[in-house]
N, CA and C atoms as an extended XYZ file, in Angstrom:
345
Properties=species:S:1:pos:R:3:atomname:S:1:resname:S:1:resid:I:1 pbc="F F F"
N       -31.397      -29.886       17.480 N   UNK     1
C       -30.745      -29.341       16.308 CA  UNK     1
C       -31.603      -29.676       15.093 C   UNK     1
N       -31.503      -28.687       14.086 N   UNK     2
C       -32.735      -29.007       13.108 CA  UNK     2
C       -31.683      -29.387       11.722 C   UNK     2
N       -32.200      -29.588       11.011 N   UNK     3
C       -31.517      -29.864        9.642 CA  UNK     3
C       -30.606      -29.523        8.765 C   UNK     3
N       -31.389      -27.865        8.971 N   UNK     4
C       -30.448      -26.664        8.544 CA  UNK     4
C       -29.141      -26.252        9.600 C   UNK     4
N       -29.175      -26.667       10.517 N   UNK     5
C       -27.835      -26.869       11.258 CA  UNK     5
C       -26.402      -27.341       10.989 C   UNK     5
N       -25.567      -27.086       11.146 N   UNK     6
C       -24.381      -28.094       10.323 CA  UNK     6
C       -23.746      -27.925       11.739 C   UNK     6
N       -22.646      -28.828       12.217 N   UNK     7
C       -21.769      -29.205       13.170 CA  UNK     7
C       -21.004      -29.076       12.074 C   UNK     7
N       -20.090      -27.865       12.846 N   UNK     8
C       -18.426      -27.829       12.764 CA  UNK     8
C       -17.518      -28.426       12.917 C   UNK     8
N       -16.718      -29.270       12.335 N   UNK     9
C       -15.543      -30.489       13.320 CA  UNK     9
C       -14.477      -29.498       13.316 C   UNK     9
N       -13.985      -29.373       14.331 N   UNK    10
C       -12.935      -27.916       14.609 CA  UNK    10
C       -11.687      -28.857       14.967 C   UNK    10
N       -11.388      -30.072       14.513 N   UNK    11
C       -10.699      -31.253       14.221 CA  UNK    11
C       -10.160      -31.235       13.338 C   UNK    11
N       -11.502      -31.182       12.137 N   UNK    12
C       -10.907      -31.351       10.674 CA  UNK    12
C        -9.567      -30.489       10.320 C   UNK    12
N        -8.543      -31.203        9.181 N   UNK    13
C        -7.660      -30.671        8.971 CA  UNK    13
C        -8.043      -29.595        7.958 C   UNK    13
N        -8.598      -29.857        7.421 N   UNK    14
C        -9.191      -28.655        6.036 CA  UNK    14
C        -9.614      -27.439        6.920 C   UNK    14
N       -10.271      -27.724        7.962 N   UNK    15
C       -10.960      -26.883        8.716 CA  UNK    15
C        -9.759      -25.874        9.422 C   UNK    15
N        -9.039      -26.457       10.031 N   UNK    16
C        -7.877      -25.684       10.800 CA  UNK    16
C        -7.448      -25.329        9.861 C   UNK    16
N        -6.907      -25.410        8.204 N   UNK    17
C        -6.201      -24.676        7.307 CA  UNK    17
C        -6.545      -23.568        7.035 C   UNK    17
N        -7.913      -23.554        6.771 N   UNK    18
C        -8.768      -22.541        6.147 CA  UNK    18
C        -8.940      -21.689        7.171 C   UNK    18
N        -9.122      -21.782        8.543 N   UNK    19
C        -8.828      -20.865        9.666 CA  UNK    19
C        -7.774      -20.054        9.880 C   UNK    19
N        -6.500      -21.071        9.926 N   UNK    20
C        -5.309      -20.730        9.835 CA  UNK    20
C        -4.514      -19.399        8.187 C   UNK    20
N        -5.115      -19.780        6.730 N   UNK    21
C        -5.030      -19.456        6.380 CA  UNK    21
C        -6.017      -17.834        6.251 C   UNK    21
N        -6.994      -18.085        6.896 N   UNK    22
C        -7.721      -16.810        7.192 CA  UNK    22
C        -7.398      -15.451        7.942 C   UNK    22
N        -6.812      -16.527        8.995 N   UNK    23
C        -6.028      -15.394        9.606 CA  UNK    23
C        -4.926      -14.682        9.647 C   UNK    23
N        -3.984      -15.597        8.763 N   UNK    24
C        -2.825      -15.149        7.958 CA  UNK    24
C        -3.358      -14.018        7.216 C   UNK    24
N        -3.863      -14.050        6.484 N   UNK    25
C        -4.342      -13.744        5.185 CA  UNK    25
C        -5.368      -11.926        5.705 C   UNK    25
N        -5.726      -11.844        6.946 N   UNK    26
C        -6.466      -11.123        8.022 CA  UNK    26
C        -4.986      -10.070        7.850 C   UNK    26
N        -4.130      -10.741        8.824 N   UNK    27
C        -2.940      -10.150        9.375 CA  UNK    27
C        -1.814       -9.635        8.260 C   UNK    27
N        -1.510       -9.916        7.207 N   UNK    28
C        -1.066       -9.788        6.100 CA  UNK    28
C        -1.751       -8.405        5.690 C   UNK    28
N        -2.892       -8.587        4.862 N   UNK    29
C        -3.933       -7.432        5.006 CA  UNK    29
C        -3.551       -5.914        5.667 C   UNK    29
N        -3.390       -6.414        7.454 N   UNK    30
C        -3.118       -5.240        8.158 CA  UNK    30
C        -1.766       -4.735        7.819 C   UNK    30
N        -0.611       -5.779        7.722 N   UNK    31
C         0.583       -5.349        7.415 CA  UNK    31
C         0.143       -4.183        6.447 C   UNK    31
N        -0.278       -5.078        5.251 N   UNK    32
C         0.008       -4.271        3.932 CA  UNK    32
C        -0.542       -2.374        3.957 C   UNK    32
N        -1.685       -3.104        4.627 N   UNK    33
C        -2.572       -1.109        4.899 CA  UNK    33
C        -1.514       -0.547        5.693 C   UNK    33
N        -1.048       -1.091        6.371 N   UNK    34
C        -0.183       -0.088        7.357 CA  UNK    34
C         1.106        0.556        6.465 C   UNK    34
N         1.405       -0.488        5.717 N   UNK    35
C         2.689        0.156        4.901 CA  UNK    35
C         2.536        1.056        4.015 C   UNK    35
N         1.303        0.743        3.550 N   UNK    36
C         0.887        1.552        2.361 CA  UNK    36
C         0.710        2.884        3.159 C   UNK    36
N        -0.301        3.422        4.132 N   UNK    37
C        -0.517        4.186        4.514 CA  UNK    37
C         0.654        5.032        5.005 C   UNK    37
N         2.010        4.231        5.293 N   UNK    38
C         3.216        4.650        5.826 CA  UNK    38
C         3.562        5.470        4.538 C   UNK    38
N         3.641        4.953        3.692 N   UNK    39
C         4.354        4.837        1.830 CA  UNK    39
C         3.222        6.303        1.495 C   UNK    39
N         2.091        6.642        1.616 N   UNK    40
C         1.383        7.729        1.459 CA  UNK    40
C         2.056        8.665        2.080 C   UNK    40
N         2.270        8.975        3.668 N   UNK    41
C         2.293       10.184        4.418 CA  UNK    41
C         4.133       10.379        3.773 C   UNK    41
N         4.699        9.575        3.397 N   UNK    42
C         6.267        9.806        2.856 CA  UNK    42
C         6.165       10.541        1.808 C   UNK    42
N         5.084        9.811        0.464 N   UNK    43
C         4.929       10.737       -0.070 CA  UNK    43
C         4.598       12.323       -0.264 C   UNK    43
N         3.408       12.262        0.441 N   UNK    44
C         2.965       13.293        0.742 CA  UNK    44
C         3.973       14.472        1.404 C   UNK    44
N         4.604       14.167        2.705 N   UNK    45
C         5.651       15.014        3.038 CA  UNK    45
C         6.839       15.577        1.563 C   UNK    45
N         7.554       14.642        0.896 N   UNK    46
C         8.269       14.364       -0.127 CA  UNK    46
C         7.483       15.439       -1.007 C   UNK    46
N         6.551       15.228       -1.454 N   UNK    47
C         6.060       16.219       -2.147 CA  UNK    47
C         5.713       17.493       -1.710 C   UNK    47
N         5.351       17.682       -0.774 N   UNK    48
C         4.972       19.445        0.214 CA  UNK    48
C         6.925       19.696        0.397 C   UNK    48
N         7.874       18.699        0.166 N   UNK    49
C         8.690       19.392        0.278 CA  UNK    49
C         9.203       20.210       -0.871 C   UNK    49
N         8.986       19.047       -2.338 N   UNK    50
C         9.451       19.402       -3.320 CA  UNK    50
C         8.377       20.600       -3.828 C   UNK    50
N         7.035       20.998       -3.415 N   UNK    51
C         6.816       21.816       -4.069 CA  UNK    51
C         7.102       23.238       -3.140 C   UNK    51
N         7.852       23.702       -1.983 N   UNK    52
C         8.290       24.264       -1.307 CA  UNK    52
C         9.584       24.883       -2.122 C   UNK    52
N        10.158       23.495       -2.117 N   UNK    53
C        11.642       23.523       -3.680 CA  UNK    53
C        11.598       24.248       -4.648 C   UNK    53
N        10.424       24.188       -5.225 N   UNK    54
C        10.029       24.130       -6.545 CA  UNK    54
C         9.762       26.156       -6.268 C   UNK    54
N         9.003       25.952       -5.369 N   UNK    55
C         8.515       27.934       -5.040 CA  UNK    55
C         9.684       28.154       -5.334 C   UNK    55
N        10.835       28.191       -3.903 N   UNK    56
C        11.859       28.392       -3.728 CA  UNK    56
C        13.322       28.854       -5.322 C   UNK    56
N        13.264       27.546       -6.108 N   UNK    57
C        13.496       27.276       -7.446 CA  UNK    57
C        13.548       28.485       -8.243 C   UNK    57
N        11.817       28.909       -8.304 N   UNK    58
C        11.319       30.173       -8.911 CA  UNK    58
C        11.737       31.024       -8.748 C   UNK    58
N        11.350       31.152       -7.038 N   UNK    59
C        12.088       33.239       -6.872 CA  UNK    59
C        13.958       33.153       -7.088 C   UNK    59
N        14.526       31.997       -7.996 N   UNK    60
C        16.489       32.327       -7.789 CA  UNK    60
C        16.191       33.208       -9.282 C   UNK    60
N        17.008       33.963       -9.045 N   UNK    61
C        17.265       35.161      -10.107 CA  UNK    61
C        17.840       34.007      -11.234 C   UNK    61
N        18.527       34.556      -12.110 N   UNK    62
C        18.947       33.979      -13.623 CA  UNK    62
C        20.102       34.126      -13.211 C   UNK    62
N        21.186       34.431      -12.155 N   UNK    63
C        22.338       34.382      -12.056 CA  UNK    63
C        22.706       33.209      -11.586 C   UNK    63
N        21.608       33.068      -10.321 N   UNK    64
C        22.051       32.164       -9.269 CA  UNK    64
C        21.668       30.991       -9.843 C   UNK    64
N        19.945       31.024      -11.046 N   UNK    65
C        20.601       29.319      -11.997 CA  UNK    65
C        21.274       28.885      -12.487 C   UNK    65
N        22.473       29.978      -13.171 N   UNK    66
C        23.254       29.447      -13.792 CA  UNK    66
C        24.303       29.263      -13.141 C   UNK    66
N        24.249       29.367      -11.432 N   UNK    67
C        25.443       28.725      -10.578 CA  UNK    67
C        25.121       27.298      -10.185 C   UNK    67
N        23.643       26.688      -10.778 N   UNK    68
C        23.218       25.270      -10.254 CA  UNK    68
C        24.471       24.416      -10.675 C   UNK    68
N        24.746       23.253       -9.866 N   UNK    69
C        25.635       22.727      -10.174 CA  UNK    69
C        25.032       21.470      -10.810 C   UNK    69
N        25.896       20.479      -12.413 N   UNK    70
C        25.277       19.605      -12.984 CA  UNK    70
C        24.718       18.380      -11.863 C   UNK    70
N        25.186       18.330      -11.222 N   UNK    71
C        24.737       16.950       -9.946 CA  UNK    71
C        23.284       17.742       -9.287 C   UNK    71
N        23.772       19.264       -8.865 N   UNK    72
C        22.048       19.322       -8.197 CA  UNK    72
C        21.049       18.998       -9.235 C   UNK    72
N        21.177       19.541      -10.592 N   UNK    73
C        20.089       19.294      -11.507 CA  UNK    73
C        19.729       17.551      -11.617 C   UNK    73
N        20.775       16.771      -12.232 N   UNK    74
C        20.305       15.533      -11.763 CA  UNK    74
C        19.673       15.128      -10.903 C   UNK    74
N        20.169       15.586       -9.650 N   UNK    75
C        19.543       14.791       -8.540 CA  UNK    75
C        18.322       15.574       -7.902 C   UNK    75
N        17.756       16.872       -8.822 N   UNK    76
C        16.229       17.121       -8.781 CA  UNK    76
C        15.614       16.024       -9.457 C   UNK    76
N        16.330       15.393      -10.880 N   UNK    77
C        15.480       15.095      -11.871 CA  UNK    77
C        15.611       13.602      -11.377 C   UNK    77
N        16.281       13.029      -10.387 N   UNK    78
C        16.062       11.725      -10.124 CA  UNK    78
C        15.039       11.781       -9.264 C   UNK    78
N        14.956       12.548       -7.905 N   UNK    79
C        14.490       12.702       -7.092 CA  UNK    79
C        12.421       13.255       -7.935 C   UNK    79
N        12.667       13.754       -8.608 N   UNK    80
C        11.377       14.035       -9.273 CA  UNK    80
C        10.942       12.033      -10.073 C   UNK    80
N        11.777       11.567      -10.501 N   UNK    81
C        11.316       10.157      -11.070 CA  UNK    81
C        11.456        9.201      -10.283 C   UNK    81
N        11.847        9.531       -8.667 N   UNK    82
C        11.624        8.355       -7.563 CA  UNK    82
C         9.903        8.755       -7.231 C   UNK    82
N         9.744        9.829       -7.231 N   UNK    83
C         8.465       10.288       -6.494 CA  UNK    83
C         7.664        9.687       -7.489 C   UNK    83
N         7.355       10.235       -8.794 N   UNK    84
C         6.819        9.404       -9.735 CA  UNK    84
C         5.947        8.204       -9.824 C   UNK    84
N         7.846        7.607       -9.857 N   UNK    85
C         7.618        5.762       -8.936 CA  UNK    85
C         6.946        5.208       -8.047 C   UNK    85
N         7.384        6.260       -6.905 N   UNK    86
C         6.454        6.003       -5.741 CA  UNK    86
C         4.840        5.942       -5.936 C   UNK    86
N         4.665        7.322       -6.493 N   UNK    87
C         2.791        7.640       -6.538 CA  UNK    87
C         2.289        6.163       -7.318 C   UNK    87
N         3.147        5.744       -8.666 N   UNK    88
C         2.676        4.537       -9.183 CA  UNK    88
C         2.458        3.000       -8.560 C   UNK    88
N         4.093        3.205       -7.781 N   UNK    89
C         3.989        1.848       -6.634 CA  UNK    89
C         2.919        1.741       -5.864 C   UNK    89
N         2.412        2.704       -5.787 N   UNK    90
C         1.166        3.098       -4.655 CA  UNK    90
C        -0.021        2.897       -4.645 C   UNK    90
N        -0.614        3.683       -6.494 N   UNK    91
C        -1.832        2.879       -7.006 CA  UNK    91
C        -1.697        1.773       -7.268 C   UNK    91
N        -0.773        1.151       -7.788 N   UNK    92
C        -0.561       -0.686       -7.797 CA  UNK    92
C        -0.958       -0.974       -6.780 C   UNK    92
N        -0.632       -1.002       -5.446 N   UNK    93
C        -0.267       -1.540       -4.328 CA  UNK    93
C        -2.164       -0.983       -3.640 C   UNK    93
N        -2.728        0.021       -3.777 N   UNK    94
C        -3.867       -0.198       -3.592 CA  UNK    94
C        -5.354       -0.987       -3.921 C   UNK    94
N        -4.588       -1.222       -4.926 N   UNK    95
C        -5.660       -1.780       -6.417 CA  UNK    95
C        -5.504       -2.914       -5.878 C   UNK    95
N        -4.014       -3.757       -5.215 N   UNK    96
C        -3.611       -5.205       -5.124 CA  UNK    96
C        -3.980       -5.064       -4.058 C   UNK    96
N        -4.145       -3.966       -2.604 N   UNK    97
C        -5.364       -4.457       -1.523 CA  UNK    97
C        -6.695       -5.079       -1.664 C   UNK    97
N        -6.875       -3.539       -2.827 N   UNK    98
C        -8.752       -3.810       -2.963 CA  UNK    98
C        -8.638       -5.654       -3.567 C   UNK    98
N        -8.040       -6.272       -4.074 N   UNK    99
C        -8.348       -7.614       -4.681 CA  UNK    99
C        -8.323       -8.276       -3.388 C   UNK    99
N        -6.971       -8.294       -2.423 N   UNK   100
C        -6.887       -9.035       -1.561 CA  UNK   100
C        -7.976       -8.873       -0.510 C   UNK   100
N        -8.598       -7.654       -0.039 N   UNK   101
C        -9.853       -7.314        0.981 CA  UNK   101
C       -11.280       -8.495        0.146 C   UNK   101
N       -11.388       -8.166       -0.490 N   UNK   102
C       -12.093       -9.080       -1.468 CA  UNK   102
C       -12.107      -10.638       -1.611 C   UNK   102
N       -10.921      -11.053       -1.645 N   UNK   103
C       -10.457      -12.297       -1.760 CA  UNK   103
C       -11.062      -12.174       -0.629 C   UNK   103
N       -10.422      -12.228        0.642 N   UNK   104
C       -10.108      -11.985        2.248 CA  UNK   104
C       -12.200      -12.254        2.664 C   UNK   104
N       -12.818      -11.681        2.242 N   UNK   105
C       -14.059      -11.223        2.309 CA  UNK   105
C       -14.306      -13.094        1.760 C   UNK   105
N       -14.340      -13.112        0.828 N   UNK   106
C       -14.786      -14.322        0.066 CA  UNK   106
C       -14.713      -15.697        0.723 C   UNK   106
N       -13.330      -15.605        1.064 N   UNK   107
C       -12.664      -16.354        1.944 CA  UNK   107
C       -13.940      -16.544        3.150 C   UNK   107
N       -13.785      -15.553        3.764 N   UNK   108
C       -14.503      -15.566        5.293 CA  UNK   108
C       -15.871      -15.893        4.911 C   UNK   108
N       -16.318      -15.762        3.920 N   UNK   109
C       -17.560      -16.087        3.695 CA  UNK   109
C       -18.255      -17.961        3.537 C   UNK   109
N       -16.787      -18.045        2.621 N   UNK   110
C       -16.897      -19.537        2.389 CA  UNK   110
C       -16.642      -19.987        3.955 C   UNK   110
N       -15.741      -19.777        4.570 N   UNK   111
C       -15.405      -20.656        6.132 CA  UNK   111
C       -16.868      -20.668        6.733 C   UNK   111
N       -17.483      -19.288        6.798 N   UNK   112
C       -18.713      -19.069        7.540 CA  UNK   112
C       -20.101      -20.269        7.273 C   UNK   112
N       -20.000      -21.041        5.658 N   UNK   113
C       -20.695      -21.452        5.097 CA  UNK   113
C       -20.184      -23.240        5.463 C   UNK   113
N       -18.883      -23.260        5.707 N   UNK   114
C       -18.779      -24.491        5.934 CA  UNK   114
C       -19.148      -25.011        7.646 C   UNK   114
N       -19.069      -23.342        8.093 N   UNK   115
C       -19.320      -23.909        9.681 CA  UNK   115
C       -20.986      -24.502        9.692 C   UNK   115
């Protein structure tokens, strides 16, 4: 073994944390992409529906809007400010991957350096 070598103590308690927390931190990660990616295709459907709605909406003559009832209009205009929400929850929630992949990266880098 030469100098530049380091022995790992796979003993140490720091050592098992930082493993342990790595792989948490790994698996967490996957959760989160998976949800997010779940939280996309919802959207996405949600929206190909509402703009289906929205066609639909267009071709009602001027009679049949003024048979909308006050609750359907609300509950377009909620249903338009959940989606909203969503698209925003979403770029948050990507932006707070990209930090954590990063962290996650950093992380693995330092363990790699202590082995």
């Amino acid at each position: 073994m030469d100098s530049t070598e380091k022995v790992v103590d796979t003993t140490n308690p720091l050592y098992q944390l930082l493993e342990k927390q790595a792989t948490e931190f790994e698996l967490f990660g996957q959760r989160l992409k998976s949800e997010i990616q779940n939280s996309y295709e919802f959207i996405k459907l949600q929206t190909s529906k509402q703009i289906i709605n929205s066609h639909t909406d267009q071709t009602m003559t001027s009679n049949e809007q003024t048979n909308l009832k006050p609750v359907q209009i609300i509950s377009n205009h909620v249903i338009s400010t959940n989606e909203e929400l969503r698209r925003k929850e979403l770029e948050s929630m990507k932006a707070r991957i990209e930090e954590l992949e990063t962290d996650s990266i950093i992380k693995s880098q330092d363990i790699e350096k202590q082995k």
